[in-house]
PyMOL CGO cylinders between C-alpha atoms (Angstrom):
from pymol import cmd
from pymol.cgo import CYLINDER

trace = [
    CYLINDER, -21.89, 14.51, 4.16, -18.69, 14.89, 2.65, 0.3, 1, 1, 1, 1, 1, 1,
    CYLINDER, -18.69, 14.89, 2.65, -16.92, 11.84, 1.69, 0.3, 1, 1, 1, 1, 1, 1,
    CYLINDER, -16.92, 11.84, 1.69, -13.09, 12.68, 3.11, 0.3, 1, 1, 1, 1, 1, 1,
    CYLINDER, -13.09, 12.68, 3.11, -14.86, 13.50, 6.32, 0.3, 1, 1, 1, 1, 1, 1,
    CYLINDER, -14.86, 13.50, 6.32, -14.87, 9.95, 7.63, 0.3, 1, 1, 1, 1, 1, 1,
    CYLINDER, -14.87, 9.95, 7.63, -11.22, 9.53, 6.41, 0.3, 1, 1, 1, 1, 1, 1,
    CYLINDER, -11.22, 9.53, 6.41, -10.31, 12.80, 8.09, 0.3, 1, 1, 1, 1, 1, 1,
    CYLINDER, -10.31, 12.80, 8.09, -12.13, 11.54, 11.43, 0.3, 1, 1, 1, 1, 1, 1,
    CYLINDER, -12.13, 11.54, 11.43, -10.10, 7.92, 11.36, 0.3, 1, 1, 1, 1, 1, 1,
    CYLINDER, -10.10, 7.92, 11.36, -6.82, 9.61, 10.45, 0.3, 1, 1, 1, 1, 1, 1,
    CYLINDER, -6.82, 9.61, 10.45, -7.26, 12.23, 13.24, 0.3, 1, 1, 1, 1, 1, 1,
    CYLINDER, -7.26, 12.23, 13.24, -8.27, 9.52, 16.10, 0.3, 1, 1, 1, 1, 1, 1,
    CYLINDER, -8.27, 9.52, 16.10, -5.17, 7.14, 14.77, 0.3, 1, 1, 1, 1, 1, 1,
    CYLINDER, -5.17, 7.14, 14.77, -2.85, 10.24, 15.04, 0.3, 1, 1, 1, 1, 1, 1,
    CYLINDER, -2.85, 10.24, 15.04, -4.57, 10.99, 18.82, 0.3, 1, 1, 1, 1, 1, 1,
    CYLINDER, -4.57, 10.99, 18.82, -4.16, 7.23, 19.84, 0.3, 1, 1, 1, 1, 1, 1,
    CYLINDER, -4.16, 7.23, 19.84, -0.68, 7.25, 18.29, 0.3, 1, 1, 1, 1, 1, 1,
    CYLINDER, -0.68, 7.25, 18.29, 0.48, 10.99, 20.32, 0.3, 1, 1, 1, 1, 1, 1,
    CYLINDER, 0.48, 10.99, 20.32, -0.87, 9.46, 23.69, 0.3, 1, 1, 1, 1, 1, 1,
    CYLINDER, -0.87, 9.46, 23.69, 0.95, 5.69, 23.42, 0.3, 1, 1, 1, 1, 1, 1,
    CYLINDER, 0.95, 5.69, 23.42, 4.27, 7.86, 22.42, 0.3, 1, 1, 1, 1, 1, 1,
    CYLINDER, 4.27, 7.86, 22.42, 3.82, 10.87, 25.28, 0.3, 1, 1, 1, 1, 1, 1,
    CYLINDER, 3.82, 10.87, 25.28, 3.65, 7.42, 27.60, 0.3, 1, 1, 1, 1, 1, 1,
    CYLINDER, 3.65, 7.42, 27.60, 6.96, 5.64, 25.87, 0.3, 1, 1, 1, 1, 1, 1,
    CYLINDER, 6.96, 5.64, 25.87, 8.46, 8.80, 24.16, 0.3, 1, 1, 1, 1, 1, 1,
    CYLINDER, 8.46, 8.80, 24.16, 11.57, 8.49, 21.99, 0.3, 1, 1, 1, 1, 1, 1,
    CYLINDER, 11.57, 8.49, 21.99, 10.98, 5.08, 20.16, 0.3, 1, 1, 1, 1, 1, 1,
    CYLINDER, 10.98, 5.08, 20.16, 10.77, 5.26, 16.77, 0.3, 1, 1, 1, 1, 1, 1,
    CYLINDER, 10.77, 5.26, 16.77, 9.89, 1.82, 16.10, 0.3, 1, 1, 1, 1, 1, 1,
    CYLINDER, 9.89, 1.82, 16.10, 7.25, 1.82, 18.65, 0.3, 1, 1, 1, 1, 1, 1,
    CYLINDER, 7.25, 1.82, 18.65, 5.71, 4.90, 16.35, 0.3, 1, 1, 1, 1, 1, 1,
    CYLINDER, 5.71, 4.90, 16.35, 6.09, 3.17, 12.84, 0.3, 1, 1, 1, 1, 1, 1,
    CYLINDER, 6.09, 3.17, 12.84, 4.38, 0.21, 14.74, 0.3, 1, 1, 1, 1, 1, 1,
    CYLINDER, 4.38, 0.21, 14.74, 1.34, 2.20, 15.75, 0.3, 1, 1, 1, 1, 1, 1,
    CYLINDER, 1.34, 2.20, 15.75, 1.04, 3.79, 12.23, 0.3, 1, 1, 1, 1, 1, 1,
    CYLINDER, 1.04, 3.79, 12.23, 1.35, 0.52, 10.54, 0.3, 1, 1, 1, 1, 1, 1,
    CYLINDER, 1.35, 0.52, 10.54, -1.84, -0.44, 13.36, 0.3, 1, 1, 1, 1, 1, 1,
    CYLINDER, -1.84, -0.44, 13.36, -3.93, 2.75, 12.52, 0.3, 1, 1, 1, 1, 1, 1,
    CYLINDER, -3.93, 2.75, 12.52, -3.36, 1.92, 8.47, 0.3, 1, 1, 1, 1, 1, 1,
    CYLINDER, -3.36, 1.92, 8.47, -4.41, -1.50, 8.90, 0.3, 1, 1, 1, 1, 1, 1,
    CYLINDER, -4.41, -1.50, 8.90, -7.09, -0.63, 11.13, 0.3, 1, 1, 1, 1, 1, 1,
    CYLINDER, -7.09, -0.63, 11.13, -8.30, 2.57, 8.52, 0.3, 1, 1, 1, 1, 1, 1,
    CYLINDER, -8.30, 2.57, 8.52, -7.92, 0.08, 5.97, 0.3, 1, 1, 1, 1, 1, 1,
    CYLINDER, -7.92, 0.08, 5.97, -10.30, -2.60, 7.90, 0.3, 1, 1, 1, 1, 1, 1,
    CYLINDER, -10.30, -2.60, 7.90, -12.99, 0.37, 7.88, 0.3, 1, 1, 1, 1, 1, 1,
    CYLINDER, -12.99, 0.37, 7.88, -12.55, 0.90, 4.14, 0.3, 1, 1, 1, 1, 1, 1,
    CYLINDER, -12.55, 0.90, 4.14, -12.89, -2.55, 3.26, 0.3, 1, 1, 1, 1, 1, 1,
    CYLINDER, -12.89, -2.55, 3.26, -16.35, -2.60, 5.80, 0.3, 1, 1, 1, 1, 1, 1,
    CYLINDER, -16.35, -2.60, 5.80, -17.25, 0.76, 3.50, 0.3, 1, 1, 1, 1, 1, 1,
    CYLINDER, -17.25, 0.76, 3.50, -16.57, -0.59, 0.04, 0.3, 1, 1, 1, 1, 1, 1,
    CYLINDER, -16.57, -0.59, 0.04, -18.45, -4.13, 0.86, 0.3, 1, 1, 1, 1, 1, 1,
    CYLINDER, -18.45, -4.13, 0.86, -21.69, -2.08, 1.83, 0.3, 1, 1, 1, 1, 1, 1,
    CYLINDER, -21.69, -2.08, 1.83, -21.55, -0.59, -1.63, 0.3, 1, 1, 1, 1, 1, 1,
    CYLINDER, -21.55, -0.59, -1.63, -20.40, -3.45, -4.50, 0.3, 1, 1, 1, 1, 1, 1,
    CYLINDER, -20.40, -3.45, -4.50, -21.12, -1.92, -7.29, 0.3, 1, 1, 1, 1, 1, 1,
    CYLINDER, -21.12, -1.92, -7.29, -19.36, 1.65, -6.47, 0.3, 1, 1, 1, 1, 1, 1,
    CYLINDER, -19.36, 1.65, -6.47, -22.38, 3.59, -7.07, 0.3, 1, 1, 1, 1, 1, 1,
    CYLINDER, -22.38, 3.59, -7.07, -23.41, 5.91, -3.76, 0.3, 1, 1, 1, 1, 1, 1,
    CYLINDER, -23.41, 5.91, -3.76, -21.38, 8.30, -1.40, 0.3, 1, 1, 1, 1, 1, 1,
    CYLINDER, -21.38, 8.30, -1.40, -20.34, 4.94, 0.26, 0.3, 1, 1, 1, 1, 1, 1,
    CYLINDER, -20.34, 4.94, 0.26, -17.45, 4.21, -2.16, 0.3, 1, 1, 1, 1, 1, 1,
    CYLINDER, -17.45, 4.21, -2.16, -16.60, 7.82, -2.14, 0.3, 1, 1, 1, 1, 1, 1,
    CYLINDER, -16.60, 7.82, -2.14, -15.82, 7.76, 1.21, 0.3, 1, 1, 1, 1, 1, 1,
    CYLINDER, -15.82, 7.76, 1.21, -14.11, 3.94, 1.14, 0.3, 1, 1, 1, 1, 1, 1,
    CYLINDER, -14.11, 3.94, 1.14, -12.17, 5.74, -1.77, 0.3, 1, 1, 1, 1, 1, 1,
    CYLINDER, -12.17, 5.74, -1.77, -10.75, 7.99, 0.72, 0.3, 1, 1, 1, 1, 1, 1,
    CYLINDER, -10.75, 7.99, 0.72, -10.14, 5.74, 3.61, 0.3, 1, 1, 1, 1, 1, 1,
    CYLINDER, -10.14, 5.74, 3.61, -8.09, 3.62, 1.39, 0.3, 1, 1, 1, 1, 1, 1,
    CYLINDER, -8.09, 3.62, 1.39, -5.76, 6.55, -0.03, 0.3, 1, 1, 1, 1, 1, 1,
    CYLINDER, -5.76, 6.55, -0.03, -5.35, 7.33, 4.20, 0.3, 1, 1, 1, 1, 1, 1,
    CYLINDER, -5.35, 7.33, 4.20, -4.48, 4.14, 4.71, 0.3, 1, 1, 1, 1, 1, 1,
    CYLINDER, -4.48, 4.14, 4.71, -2.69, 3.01, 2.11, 0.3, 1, 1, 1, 1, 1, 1,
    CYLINDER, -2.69, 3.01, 2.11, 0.46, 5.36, 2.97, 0.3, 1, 1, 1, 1, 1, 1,
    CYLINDER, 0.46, 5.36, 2.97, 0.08, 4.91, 6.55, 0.3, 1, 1, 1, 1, 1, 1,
    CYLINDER, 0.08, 4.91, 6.55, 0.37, 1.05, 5.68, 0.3, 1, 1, 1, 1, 1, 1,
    CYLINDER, 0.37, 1.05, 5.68, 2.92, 1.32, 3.47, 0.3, 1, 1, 1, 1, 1, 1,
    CYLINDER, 2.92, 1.32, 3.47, 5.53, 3.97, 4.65, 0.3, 1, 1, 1, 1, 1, 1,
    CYLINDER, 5.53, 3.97, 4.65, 5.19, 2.02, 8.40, 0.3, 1, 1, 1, 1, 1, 1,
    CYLINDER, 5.19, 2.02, 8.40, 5.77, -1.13, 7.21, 0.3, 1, 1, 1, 1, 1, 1,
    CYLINDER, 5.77, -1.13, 7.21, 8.93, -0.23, 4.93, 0.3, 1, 1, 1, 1, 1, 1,
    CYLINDER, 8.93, -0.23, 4.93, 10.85, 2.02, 7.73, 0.3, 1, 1, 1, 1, 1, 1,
    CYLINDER, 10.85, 2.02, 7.73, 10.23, -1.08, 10.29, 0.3, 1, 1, 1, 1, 1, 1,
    CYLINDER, 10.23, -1.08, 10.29, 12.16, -2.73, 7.37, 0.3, 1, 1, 1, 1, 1, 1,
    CYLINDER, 12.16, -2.73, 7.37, 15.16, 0.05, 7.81, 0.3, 1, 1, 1, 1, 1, 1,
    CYLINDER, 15.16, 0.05, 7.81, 14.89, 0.41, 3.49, 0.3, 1, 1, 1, 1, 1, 1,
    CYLINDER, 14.89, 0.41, 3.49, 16.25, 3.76, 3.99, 0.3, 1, 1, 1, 1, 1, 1,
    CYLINDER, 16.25, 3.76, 3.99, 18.62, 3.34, 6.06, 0.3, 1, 1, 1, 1, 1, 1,
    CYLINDER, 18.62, 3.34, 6.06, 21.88, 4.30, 4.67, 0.3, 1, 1, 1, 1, 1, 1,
    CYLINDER, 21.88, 4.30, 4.67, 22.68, 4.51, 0.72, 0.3, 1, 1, 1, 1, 1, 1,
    CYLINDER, 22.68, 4.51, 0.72, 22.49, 0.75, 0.30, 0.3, 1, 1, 1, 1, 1, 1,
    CYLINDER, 22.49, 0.75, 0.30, 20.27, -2.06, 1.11, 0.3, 1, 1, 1, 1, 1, 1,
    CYLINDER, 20.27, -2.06, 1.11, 21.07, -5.56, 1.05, 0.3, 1, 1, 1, 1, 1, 1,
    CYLINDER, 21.07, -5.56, 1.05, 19.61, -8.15, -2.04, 0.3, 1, 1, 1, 1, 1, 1,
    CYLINDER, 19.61, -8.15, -2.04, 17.60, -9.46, 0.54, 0.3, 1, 1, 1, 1, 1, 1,
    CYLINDER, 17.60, -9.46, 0.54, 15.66, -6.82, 1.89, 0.3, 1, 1, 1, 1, 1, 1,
    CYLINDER, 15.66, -6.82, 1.89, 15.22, -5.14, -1.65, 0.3, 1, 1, 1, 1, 1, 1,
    CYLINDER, 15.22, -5.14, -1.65, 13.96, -8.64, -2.63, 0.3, 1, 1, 1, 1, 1, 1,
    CYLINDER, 13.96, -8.64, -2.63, 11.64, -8.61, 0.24, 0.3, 1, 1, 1, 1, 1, 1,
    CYLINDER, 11.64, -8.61, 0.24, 10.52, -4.83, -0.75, 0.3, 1, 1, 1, 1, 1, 1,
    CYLINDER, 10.52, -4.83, -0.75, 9.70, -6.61, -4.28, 0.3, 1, 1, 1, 1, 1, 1,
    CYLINDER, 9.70, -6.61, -4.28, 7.87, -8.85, -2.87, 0.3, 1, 1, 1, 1, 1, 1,
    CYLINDER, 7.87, -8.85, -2.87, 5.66, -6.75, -0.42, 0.3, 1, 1, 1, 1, 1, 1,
    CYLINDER, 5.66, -6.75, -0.42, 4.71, -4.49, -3.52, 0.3, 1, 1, 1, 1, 1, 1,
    CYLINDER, 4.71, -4.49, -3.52, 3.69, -7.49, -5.29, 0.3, 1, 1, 1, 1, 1, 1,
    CYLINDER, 3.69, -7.49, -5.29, 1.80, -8.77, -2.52, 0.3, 1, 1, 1, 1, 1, 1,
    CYLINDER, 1.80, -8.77, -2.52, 0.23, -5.18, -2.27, 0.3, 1, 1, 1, 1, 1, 1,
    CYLINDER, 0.23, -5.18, -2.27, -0.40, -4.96, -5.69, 0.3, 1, 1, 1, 1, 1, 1,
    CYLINDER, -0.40, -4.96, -5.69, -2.86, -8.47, -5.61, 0.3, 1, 1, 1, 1, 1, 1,
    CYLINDER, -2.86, -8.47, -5.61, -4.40, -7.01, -2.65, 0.3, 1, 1, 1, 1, 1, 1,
    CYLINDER, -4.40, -7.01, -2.65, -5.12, -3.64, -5.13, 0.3, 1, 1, 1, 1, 1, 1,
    CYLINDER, -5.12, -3.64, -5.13, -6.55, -5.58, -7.47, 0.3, 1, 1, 1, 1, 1, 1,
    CYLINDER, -6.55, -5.58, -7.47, -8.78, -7.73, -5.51, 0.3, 1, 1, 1, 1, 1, 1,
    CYLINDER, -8.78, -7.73, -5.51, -9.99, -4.79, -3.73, 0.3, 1, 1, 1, 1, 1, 1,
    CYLINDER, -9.99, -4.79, -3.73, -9.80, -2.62, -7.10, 0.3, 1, 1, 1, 1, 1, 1,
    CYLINDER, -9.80, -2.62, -7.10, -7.77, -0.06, -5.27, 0.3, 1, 1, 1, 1, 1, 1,
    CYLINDER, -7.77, -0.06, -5.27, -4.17, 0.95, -6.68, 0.3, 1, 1, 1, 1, 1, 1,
    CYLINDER, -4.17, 0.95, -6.68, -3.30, 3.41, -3.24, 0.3, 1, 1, 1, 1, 1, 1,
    CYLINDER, -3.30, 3.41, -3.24, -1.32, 0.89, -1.92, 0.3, 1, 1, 1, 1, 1, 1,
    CYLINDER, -1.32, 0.89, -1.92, 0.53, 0.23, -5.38, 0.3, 1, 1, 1, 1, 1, 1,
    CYLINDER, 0.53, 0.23, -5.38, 0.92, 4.44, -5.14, 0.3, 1, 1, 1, 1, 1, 1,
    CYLINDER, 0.92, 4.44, -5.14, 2.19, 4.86, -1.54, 0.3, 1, 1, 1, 1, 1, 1,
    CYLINDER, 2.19, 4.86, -1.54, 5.11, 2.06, -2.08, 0.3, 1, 1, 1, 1, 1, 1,
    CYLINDER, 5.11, 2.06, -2.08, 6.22, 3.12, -5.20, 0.3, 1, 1, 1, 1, 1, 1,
    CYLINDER, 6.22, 3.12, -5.20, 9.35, 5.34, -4.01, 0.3, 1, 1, 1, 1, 1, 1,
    CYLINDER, 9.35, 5.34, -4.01, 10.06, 2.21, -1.80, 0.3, 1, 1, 1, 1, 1, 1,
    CYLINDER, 10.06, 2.21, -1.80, 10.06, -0.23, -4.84, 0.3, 1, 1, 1, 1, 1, 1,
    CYLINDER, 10.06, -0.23, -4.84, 12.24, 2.05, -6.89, 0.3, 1, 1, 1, 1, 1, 1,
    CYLINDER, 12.24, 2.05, -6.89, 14.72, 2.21, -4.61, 0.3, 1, 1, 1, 1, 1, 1,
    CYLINDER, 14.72, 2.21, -4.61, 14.83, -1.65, -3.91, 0.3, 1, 1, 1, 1, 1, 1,
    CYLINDER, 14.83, -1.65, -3.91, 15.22, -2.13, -7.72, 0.3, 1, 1, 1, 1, 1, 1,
    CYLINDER, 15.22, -2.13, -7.72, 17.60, 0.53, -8.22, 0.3, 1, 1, 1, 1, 1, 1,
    CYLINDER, 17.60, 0.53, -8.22, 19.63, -1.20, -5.38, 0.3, 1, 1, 1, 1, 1, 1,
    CYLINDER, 19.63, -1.20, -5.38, 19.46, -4.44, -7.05, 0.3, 1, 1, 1, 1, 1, 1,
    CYLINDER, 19.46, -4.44, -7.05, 20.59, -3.24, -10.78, 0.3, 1, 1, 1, 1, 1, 1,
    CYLINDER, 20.59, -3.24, -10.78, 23.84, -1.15, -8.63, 0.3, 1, 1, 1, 1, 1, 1,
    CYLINDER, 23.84, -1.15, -8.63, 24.61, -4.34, -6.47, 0.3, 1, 1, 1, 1, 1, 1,
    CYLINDER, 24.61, -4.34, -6.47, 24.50, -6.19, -9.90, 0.3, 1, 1, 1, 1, 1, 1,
    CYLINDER, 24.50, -6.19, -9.90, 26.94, -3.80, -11.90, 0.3, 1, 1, 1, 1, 1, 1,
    CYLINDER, 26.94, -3.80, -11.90, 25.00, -1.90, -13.71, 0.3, 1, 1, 1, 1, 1, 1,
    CYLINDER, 25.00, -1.90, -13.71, 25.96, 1.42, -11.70, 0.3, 1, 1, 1, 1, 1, 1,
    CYLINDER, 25.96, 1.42, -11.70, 25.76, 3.63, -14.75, 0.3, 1, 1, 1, 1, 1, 1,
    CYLINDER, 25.76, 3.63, -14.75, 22.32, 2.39, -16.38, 0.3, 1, 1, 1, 1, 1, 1,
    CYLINDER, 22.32, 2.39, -16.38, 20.69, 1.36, -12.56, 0.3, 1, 1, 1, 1, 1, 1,
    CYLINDER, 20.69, 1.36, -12.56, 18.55, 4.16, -12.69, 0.3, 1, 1, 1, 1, 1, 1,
    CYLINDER, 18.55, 4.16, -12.69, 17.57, 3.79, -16.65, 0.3, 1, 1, 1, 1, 1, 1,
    CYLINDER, 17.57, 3.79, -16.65, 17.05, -0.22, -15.53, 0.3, 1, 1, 1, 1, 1, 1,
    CYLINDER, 17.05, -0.22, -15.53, 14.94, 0.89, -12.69, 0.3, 1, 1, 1, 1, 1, 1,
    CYLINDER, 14.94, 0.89, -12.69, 12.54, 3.58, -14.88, 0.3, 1, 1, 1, 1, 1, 1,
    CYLINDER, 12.54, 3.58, -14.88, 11.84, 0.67, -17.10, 0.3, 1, 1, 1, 1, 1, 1,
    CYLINDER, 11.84, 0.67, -17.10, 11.19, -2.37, -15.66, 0.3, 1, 1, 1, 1, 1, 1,
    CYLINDER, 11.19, -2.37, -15.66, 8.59, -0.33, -13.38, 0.3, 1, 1, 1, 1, 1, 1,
    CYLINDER, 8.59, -0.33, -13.38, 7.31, 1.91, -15.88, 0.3, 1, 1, 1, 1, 1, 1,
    CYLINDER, 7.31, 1.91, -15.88, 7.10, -1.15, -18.14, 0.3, 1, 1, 1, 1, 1, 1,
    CYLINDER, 7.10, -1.15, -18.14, 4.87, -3.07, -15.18, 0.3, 1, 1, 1, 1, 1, 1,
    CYLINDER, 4.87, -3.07, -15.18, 3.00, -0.26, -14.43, 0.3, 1, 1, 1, 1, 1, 1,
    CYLINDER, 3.00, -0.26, -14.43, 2.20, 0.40, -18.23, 0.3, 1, 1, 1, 1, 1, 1,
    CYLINDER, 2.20, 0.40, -18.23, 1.40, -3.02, -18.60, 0.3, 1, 1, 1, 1, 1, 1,
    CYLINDER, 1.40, -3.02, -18.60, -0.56, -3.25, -15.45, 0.3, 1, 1, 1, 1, 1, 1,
    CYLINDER, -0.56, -3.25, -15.45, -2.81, -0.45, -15.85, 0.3, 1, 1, 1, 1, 1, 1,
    CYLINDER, -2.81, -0.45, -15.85, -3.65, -1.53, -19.42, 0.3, 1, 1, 1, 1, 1, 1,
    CYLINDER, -3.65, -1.53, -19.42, -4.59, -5.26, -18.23, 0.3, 1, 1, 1, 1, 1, 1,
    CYLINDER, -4.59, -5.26, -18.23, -5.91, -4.02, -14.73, 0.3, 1, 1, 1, 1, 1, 1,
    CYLINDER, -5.91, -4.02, -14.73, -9.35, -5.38, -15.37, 0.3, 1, 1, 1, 1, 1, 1,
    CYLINDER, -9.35, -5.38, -15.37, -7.66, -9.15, -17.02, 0.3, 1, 1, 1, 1, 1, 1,
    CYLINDER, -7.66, -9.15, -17.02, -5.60, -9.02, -14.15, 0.3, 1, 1, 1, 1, 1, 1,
    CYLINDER, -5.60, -9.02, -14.15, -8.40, -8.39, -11.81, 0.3, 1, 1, 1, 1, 1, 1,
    CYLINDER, -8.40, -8.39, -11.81, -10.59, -11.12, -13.06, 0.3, 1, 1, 1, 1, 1, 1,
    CYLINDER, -10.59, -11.12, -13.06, -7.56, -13.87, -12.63, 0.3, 1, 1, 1, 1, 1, 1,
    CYLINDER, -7.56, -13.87, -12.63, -6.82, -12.09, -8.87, 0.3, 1, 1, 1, 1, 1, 1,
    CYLINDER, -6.82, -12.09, -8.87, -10.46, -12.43, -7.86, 0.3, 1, 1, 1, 1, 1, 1,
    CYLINDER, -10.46, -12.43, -7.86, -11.04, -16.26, -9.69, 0.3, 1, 1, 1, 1, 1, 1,
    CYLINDER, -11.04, -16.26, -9.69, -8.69, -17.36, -7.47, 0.3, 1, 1, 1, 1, 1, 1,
    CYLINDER, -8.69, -17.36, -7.47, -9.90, -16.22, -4.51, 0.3, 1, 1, 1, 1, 1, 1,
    CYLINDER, -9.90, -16.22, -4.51, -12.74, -18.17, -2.01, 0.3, 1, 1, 1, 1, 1, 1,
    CYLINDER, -12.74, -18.17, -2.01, -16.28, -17.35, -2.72, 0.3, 1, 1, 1, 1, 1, 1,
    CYLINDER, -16.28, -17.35, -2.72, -16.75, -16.49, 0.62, 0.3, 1, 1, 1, 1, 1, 1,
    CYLINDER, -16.75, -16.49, 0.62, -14.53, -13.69, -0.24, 0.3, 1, 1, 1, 1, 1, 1,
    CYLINDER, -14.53, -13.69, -0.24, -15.47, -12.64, -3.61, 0.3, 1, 1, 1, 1, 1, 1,
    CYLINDER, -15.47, -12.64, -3.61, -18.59, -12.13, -2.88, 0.3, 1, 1, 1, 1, 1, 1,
    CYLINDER, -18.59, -12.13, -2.88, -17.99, -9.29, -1.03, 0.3, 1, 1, 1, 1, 1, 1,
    CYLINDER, -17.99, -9.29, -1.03, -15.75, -7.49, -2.99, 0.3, 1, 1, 1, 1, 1, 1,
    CYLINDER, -15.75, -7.49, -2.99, -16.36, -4.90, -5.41, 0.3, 1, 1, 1, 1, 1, 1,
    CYLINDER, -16.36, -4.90, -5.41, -17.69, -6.71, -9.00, 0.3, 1, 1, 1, 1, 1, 1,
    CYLINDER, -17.69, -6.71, -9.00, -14.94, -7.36, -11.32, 0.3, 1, 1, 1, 1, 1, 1,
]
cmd.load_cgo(trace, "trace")
């Protein structure tokens, strides 16, 4: 009756699915970030199923979705970024830091149509990094990292004070069909 039980049980069986595909193909790393990426999507699916029984985020049921989305959200995130070789070497191109900015954009309209911010969390290192890239490639060597704190802390400042504003234009835009079962705004 715990709520991080269920979380602990889907984490546990994507890790067991995960060890047996890679004991049967051993030594591709790709292959491995592509079955996380699967599991966190999959997690992620089952949170979604738990926070629709429970709109209005008032039983044990959006304690446990609560968890399922804060496994999934790093499993979905820190997949996804190393199948996008971010880290990979000291540099990465405009291009894939602009794609980085992107995918934490597109994560953070998912976070606030689901009102979740996990996913926001687990890509954060990922979106500093892209910026900081960006503000180096663009000569500001020296004040790249001062650039980088701001703009994000800035956005994330901004965004957690307008969450609910933002939230409400997120959601308006969506489909009935789709609003309806998501958590109330």
């Amino acid at each position: 009756m715990v709520p991080i039980t269920v979380a602990a049980g889907a984490a546990s069986a994507a890790g067991v699915v995960a060890g047996l595909v890679l004991a049967a193909f051993p030594g591709d790393i790709r292959l491995a970030y592509l079955l996380l990426l699967v599991g966190g999507l999959a997690i992620f699916a089952l949170a979604m199923r738990w926070d629709m029984s429970d709109r209005t985020r008032t039983t044990r049921r959006a304690d446990v979705a609560f968890w399922l989305h804060l496994t999934a959200a790093p499993m979905i995130a820190h997949s996804l970024f190393n199948l996008l070789g971010v880290f990979r070497g000291d540099d990465i191109s405009i291009g894939k830091a602009v794609v980085v900015i992107l995918l934490y954009i597109a994560f953070g309209l998912v976070g606030l149509a689901v009102d979740r911010r996990a996913l926001l969390v687990s890509s954060l290192a990922y979106v500093l990094f892209a910026l900081y890239a960006l503000f180096k490639q663009a000569g500001a060597v020296e004040l790249s990292a001062a650039f980088t704190a701001l703009v994000i802390g800035s956005s994330l400042l901004l965004l957690s004070a307008l969450w609910h504003h933002a939230r409400m234009l997120v959601v308006g835009a969506l489909p009935p069909s789709l609003t309806n079962r998501l958590p109330y705004a």
